[in-house]
C-alpha positions as CSV (number, residue, x, y, z in Angstrom):
1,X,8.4,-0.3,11.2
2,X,11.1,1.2,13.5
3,X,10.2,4.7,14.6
4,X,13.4,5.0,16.8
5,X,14.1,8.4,15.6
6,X,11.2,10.4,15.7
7,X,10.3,12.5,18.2
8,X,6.9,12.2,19.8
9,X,4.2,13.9,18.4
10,X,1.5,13.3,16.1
11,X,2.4,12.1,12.3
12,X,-0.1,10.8,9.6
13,X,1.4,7.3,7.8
14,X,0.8,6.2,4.6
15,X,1.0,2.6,3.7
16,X,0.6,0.7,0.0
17,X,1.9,-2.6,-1.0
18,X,2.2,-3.5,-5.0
19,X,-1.0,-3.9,-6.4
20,X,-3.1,-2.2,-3.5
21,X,-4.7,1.0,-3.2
22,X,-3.1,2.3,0.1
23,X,-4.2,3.5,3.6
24,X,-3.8,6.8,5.2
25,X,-4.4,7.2,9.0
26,X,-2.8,9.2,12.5
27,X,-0.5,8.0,15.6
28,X,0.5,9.7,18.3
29,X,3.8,9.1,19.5
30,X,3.7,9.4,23.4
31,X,7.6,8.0,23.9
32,X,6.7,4.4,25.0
33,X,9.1,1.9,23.3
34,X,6.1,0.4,21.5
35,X,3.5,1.9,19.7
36,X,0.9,-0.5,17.9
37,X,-1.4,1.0,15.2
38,X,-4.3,-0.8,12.8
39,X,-3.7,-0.2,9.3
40,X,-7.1,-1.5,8.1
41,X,-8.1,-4.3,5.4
42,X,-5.3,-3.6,2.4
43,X,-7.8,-3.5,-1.0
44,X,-6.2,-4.8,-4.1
45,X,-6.5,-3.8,-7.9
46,X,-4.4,-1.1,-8.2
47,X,-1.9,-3.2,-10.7
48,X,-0.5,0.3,-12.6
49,X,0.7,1.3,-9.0
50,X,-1.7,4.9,-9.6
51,X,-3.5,4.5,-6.4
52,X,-6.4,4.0,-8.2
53,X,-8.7,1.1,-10.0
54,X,-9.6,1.4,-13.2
55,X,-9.7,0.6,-17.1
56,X,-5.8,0.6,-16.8
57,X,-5.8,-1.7,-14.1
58,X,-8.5,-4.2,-15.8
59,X,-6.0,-4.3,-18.9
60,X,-3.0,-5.6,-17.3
61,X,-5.5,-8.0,-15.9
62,X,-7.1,-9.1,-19.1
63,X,-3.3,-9.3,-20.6
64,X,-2.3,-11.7,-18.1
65,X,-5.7,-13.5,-17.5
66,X,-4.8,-17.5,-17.0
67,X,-0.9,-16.9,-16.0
68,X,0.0,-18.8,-13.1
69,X,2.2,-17.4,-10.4
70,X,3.5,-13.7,-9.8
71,X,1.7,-10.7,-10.1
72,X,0.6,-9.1,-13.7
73,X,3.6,-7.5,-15.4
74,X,3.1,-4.1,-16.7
75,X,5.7,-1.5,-18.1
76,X,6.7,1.4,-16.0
77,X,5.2,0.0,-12.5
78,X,6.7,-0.8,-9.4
């Protein structure tokens, strides 16, 4: 990510990719042109795009059990 603009400081970041639960964390931005931060293992499930997994998330499974290819489809998510 490009953090060009910012000025330096401390900033939380949230990250979450389709069909994970997402990661919260800190960086401090000290001015150096590079800043490099670990953003931990990415857990999956979270097919509703809710941040959390649960019945919901087992049902778009089950509906799309034995499709080859892309991710489950569901109505409403991402």
């Amino acid at each position: 990510m490009t953090a060009g603009g910012l000025q330096r400081g401390s900033y939380i970041w949230c990250i979450k990719g389709p069909t994970y639960l997402a990661n919260f964390g800190s960086v401090t931005l000290a001015g150096a042109p590079t800043t490099q931060v670990e953003m931990g293992l990415m857990k999956a499930g979270d097919l509703d795009g809710d941040n959390v997994v649960n019945t919901s998330d087992f049902n778009f499974l089950r509906g799309n059990f034995g499709i080859g290819g892309a991710p489950p489809i569901w109505v409403g998510g991402p």
